[in-house]
NUDREN-965078 format. One record per residue (C-alpha): z, x, y; residue number from 1. Coordinates in nm, 3 decimals, decimal comma, always signed. Example, Ala and Ser with C-alpha at 12.3 -4.5 7.8 and 13.67 -1.06 7.14 Angstrom:
<recs>
{rec {+0,780; +1,230; -0,450}; 1}
{rec {+0,714; +1,367; -0,106}; 2}
</recs>
This chain:
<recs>
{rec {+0,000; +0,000; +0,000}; 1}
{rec {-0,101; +0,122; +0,371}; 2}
{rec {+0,155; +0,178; +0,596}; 3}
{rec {+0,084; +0,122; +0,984}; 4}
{rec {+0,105; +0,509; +1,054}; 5}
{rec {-0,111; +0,583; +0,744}; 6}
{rec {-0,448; +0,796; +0,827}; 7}
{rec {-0,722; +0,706; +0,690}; 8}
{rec {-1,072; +0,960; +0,656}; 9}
{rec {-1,409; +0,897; +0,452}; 10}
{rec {-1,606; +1,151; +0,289}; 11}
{rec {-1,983; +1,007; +0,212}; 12}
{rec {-1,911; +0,700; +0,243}; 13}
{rec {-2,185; +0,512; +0,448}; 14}
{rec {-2,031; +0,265; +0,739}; 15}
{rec {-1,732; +0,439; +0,839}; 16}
{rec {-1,672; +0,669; +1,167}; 17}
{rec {-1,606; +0,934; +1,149}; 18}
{rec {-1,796; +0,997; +0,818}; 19}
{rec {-1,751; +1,360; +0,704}; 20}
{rec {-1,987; +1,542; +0,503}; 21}
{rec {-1,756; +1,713; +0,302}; 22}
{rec {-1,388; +1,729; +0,178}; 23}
{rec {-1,277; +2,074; +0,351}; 24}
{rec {-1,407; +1,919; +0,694}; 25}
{rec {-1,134; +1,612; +0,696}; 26}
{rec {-0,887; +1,817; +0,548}; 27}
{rec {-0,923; +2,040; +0,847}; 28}
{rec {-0,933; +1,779; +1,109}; 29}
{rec {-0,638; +1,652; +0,999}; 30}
{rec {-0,365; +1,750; +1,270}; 31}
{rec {-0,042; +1,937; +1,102}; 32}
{rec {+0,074; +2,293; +1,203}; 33}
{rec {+0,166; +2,464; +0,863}; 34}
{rec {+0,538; +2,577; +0,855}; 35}
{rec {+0,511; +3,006; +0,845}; 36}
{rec {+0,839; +3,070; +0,706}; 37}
{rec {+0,921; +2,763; +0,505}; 38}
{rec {+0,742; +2,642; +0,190}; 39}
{rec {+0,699; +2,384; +0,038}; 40}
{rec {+0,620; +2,199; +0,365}; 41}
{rec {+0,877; +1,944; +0,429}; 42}
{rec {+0,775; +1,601; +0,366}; 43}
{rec {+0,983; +1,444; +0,602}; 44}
{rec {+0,865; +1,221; +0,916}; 45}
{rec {+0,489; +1,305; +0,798}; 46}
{rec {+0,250; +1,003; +0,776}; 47}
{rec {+0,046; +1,019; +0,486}; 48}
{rec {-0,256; +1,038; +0,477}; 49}
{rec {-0,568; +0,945; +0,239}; 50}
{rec {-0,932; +1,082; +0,259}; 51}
{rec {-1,160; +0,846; +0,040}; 52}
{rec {-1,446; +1,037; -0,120}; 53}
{rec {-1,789; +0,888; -0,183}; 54}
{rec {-1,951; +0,939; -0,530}; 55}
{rec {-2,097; +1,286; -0,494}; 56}
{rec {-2,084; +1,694; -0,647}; 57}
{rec {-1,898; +1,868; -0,358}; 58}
{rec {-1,917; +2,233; -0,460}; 59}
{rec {-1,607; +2,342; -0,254}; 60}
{rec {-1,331; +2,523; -0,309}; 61}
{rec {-1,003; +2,377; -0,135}; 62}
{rec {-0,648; +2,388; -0,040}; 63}
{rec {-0,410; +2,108; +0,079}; 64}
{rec {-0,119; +2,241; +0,264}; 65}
{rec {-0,036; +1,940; +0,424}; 66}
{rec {+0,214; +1,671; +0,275}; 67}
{rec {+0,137; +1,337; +0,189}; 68}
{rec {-0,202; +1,364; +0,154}; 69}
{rec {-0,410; +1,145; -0,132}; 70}
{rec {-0,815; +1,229; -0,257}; 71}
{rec {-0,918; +0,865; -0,331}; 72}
{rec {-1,283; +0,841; -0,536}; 73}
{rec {-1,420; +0,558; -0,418}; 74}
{rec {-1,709; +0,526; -0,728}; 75}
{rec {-1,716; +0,315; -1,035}; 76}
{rec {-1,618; +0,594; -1,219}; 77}
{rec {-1,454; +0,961; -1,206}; 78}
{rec {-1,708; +1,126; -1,362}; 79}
{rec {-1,958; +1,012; -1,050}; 80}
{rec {-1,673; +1,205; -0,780}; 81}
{rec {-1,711; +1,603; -0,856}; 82}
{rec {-1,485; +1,857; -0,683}; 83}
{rec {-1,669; +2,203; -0,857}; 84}
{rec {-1,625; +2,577; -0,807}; 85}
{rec {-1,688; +2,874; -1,039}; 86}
{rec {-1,484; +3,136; -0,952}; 87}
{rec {-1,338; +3,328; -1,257}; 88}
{rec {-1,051; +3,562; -1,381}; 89}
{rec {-1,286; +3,877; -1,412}; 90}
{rec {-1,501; +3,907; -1,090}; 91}
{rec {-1,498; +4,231; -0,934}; 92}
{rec {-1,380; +4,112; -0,587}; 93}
{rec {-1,504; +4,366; -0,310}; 94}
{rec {-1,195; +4,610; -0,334}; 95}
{rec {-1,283; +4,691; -0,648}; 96}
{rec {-0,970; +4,451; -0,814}; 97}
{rec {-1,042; +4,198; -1,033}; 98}
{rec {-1,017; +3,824; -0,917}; 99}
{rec {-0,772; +3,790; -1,131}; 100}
{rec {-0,640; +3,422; -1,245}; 101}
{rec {-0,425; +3,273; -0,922}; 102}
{rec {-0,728; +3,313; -0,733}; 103}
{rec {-0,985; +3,103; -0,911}; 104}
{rec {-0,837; +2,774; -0,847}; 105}
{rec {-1,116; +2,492; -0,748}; 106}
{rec {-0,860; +2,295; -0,576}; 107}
{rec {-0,512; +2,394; -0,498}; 108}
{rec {-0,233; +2,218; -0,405}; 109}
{rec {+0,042; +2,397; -0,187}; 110}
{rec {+0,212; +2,083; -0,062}; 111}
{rec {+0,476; +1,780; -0,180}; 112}
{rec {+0,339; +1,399; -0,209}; 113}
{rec {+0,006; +1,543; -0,301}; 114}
{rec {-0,180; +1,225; -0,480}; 115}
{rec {-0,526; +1,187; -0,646}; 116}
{rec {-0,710; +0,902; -0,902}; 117}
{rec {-1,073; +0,841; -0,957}; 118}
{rec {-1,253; +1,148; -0,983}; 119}
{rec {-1,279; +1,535; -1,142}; 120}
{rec {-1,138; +1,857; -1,063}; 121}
{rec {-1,349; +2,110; -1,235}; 122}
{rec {-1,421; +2,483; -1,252}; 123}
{rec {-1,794; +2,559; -1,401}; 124}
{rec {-1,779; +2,914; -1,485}; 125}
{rec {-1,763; +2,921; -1,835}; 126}
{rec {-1,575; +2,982; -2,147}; 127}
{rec {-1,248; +3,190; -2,172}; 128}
{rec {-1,389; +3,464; -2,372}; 129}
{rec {-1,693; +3,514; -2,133}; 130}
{rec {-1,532; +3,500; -1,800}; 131}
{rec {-1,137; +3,536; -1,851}; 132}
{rec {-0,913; +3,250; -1,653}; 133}
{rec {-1,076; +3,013; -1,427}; 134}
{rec {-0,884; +2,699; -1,285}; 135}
{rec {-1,012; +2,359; -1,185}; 136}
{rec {-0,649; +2,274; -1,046}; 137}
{rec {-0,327; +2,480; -0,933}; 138}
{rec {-0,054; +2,260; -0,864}; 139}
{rec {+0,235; +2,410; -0,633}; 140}
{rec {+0,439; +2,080; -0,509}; 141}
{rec {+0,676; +1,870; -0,563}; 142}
{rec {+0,579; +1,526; -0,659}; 143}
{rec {+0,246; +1,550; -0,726}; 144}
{rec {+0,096; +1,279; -0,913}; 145}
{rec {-0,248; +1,210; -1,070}; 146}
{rec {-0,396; +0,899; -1,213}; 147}
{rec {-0,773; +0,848; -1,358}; 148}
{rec {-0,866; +1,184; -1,313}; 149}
{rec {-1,054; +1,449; -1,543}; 150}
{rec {-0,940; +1,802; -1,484}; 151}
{rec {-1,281; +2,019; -1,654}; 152}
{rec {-1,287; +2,404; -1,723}; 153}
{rec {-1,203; +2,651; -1,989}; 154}
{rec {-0,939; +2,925; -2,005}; 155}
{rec {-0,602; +2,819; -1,795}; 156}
{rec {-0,774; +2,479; -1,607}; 157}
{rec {-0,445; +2,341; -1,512}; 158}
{rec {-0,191; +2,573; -1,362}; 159}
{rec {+0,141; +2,401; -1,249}; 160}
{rec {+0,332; +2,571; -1,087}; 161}
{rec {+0,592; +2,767; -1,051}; 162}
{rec {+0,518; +3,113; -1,118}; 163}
{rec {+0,730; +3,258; -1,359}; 164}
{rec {+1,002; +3,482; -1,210}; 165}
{rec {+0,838; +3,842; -1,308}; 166}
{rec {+0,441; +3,958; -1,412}; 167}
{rec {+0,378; +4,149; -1,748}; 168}
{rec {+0,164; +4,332; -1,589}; 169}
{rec {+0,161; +4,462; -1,273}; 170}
{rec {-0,085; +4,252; -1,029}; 171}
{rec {-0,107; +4,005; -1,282}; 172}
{rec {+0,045; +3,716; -1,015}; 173}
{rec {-0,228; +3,831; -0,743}; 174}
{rec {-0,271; +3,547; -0,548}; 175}
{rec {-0,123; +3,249; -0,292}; 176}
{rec {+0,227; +3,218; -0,530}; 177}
{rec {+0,317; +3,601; -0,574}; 178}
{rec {+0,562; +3,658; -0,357}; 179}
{rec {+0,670; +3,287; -0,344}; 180}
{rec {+1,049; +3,135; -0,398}; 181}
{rec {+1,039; +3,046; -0,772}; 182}
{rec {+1,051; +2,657; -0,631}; 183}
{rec {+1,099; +2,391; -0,918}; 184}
{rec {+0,803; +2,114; -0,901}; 185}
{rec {+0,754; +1,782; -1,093}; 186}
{rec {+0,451; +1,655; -1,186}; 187}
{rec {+0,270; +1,326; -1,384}; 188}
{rec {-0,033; +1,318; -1,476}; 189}
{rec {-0,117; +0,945; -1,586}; 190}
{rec {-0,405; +0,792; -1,783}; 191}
{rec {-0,614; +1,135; -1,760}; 192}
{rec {-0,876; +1,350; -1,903}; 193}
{rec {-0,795; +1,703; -1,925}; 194}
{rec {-1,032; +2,008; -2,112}; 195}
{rec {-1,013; +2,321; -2,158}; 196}
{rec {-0,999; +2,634; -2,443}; 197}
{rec {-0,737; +2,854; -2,450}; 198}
{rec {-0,397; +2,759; -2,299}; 199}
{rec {-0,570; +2,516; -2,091}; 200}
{rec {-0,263; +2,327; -1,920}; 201}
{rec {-0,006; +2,591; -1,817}; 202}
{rec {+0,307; +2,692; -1,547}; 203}
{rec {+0,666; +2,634; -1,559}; 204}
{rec {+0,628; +2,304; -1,347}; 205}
{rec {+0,845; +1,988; -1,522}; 206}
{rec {+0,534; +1,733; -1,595}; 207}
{rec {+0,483; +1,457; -1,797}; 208}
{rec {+0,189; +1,374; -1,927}; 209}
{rec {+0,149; +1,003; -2,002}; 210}
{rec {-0,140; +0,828; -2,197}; 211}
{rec {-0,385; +1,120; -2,081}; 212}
{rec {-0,707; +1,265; -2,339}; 213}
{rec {-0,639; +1,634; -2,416}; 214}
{rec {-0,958; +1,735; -2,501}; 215}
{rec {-1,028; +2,113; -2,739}; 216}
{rec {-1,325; +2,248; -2,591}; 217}
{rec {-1,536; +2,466; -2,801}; 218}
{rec {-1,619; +2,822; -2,708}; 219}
{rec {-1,955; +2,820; -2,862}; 220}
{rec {-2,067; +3,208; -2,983}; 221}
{rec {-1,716; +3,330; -2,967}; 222}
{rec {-1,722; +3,668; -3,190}; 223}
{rec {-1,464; +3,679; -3,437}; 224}
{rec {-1,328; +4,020; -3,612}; 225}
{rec {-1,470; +3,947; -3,987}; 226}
{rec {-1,262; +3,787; -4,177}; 227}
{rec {-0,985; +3,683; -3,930}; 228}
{rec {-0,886; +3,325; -3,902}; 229}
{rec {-1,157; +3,139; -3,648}; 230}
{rec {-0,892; +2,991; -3,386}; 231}
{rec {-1,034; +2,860; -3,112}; 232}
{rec {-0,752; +2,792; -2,840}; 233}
{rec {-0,421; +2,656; -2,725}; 234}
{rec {-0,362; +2,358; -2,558}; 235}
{rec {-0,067; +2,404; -2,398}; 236}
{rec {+0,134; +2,773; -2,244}; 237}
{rec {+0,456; +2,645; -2,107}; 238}
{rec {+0,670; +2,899; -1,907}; 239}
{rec {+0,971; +2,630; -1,864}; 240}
{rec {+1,284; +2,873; -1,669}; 241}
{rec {+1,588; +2,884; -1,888}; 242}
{rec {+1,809; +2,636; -1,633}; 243}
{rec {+1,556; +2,353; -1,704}; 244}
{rec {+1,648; +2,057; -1,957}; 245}
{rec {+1,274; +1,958; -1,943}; 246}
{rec {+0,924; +2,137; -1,954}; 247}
{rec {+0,607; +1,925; -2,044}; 248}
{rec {+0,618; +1,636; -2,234}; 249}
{rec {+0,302; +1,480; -2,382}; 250}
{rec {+0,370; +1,084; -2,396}; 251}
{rec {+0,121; +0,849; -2,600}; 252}
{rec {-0,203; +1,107; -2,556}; 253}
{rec {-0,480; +1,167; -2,779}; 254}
{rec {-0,569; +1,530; -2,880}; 255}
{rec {-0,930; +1,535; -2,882}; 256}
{rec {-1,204; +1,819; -2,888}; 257}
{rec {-1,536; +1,949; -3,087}; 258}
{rec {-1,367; +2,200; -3,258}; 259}
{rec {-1,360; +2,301; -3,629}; 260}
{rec {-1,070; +2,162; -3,890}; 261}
{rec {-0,736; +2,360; -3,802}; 262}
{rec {-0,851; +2,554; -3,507}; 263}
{rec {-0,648; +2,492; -3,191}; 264}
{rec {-0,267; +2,499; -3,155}; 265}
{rec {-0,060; +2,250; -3,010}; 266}
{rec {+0,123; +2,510; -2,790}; 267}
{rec {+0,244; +2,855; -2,772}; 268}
{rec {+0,512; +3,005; -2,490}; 269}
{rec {+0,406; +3,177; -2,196}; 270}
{rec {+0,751; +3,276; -2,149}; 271}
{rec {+1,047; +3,304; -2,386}; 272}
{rec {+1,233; +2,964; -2,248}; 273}
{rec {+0,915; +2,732; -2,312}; 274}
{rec {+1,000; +2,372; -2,352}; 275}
{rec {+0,707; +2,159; -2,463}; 276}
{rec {+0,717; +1,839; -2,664}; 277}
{rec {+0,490; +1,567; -2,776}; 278}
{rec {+0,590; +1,189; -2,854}; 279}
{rec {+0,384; +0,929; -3,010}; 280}
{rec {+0,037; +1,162; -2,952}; 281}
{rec {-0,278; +1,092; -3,185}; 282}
{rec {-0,349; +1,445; -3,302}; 283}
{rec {-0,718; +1,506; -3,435}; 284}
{rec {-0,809; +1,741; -3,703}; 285}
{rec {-0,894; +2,020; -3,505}; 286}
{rec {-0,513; +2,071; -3,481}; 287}
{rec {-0,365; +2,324; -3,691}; 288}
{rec {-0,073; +2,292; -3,994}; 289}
{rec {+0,133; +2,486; -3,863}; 290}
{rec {+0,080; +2,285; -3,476}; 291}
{rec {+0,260; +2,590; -3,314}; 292}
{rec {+0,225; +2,984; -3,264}; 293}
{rec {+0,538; +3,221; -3,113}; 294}
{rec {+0,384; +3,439; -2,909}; 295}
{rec {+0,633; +3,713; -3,025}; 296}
{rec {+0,911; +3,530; -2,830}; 297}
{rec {+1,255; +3,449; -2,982}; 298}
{rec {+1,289; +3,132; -3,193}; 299}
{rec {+1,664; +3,040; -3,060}; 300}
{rec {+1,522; +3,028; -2,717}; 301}
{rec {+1,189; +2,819; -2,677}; 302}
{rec {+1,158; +2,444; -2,844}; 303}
{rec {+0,862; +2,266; -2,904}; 304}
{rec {+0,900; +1,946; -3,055}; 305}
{rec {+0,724; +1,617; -3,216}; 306}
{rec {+0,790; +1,283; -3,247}; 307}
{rec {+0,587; +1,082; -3,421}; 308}
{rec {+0,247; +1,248; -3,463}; 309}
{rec {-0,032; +1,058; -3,616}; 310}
{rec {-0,381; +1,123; -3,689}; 311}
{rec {-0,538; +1,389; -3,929}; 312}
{rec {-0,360; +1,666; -3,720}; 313}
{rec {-0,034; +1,560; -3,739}; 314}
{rec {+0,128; +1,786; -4,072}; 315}
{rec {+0,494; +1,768; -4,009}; 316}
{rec {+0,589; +1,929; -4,376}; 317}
{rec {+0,334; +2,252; -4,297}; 318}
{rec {+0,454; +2,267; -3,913}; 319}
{rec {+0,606; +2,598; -3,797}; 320}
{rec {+0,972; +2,633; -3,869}; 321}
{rec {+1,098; +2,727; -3,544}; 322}
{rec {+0,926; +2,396; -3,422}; 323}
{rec {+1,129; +2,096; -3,464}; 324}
{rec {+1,056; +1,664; -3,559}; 325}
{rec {+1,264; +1,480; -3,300}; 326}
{rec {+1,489; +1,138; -3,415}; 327}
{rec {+1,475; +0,815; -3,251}; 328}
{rec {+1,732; +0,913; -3,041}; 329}
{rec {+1,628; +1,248; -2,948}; 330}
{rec {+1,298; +1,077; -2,857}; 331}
{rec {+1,414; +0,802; -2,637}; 332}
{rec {+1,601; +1,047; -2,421}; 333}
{rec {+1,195; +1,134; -2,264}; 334}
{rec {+1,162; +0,899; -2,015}; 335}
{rec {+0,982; +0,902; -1,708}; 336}
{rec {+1,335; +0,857; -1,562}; 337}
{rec {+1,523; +1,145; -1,697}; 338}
{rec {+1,248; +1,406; -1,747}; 339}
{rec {+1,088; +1,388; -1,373}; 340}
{rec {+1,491; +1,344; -1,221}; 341}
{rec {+1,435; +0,989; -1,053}; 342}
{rec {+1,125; +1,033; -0,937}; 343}
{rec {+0,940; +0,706; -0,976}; 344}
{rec {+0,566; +0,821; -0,967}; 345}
{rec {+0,257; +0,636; -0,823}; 346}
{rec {-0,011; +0,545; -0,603}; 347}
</recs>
């Protein structure tokens, strides 16, 4: 619902003045003076504001550093509203450094109250094993919320933030969040469609993930050393800090992909305090037995969890044993509610 301080903008959208041609042009005429010193922005006393975006391809590479601010697609369908870039993990940037993965993001979101439904985030530059990391989305706010959208790439296409509190290697946080507060987000992604290869939705960010289509992309021509197992990818890379309850919880989704029988894992953890678990999920067969790789962390200190699995992928008797199959009661605890901290999330 509009409120009577709400701004409204149009992107391609025929009969409205002013009519921008492009998204980065009303995000920029948008008046807000960014905080220096403080981030996130504070969301107080800011009218929101929503920019409604004409079917279209907009090959352009944004970031919203304003509060409150909503991407509406106004088309039949998501698909038809494209936000695109290609930038990838291993470009030589000029100074001789590579790109690296924090700087690839198509969109990213530095701001709280950041809301978007009806169309698709998506980084075109190719499988992980030809071009490294390459983001369609990096989410770095509190509150954000999705509905109806597609989020398209390969390697690492959702990033929610947090970064984790130290690199493994040095330069490997290059980017907008390196030398960042470690600031807790939540996030919901709702009704969804999100692809990818290898660790394709990943971050320390508490999110919940609610009837969305996780979707196993296939890296066609990947080599393979001979005779090693053929795995394909990760879904999820969960880098949940120790002090959180919560990580990412997959609610009612349906793991999907063109991969081969037993080829992707449910999840494996980023960092040693990973918290991922999924509850009534149709699991195709493309999942794995075992559902869950270690990463050469410590068992006692990451969980990832099921509840109710169905499908051809869902094995419970062959899972991993440092995984575990949630009761009832453990199960019901999930909700929107208690996960996201009384945050009721919408449009």
């Amino acid at each position: 619902m509009s409120t009577a301080n709400e701004l409204h903008l149009y992107v391609n959208i025929p009969g409205h003045t002013p009519n921008y041609p492009g998204i980065a042009a009303a995000l920029e005429s948008i008046p807000y003076e960014t905080p220096e010193k403080e981030f996130p922005a504070p969301a107080v006393d800011i009218p929101p504001v929503t920019i409604h975006i004409g079917k279209g391809v907009y090959r352009e590479k944004l970031t919203v550093s304003r509060p409150n601010v909503t991407f509406l697609g106004e088309a039949s369908d998501r698909g038809d509203v494209v936000i695109v870039y290609g930038d990838y993990a291993q470009e030589i940037m000029p100074d001789g450094l590579k790109r690296g993965t924090f700087r690839t993001a198509t969109v990213r979101i530095d701001a709280q109250d950041f809301k978007a439904a009806h169309l698709t985030f998506q980084n075109d530059s190719g499988f992980g094993y030809q071009v490294g990391q390459a983001l369609a989305l990096y989410t770095d706010g509190d509150r954000c919320y999705f509905e109806d959208c597609a989020l398209l790439g390969g390697q690492d296409t959702l990033f929610t933030a947090p970064l984790p509190e130290k690199e493994f290697e040095k330069g490997g946080f290059r980017g907008p969040g390196e030398f960042r507060p470690r600031t807790m987000t939540r996030q919901m992604f709702r009704n969804c469609l999100i692809q990818g290869d290898v660790d394709f939705i990943f971050g320390s960010a508490i999110v919940y993930f609610e009837n969305c289509e996780i979707y196993s992309r296939l890296q066609e021509g990947k080599p393979f050393p001979e005779g090693s197992e053929k795995i394909y990818g990760y879904v999820a890379a969960p880098s949940t800090p120790e002090s959180e309850k919560y990580g990412y919880v997959f609610k009612d989704c349906r793991l999907t992909g063109n991969c081969p029988p037993h080829s992707i894992y449910l999840g494996r953890p980023w960092r040693e305090y990973a918290k991922t678990v999924f509850i009534n999920c149709e699991l195709g067969e493309h999942i794995h037995p075992e559902g869950w790789k270690d990463w050469n962390k410590p068992h006692d200190h990451f969980h990832f969890a099921e509840y109710h699995s169905y499908g051809p992928g869902a094995n419970p008797d062959a899972r991993a044993d440092f995984s575990h199959q949630m009761s009832e009661d453990e199960a019901a605890e999930y909700t929107t509610e208690n996960v996201l901290k009384g945050w009721k999330p919408g449009l």
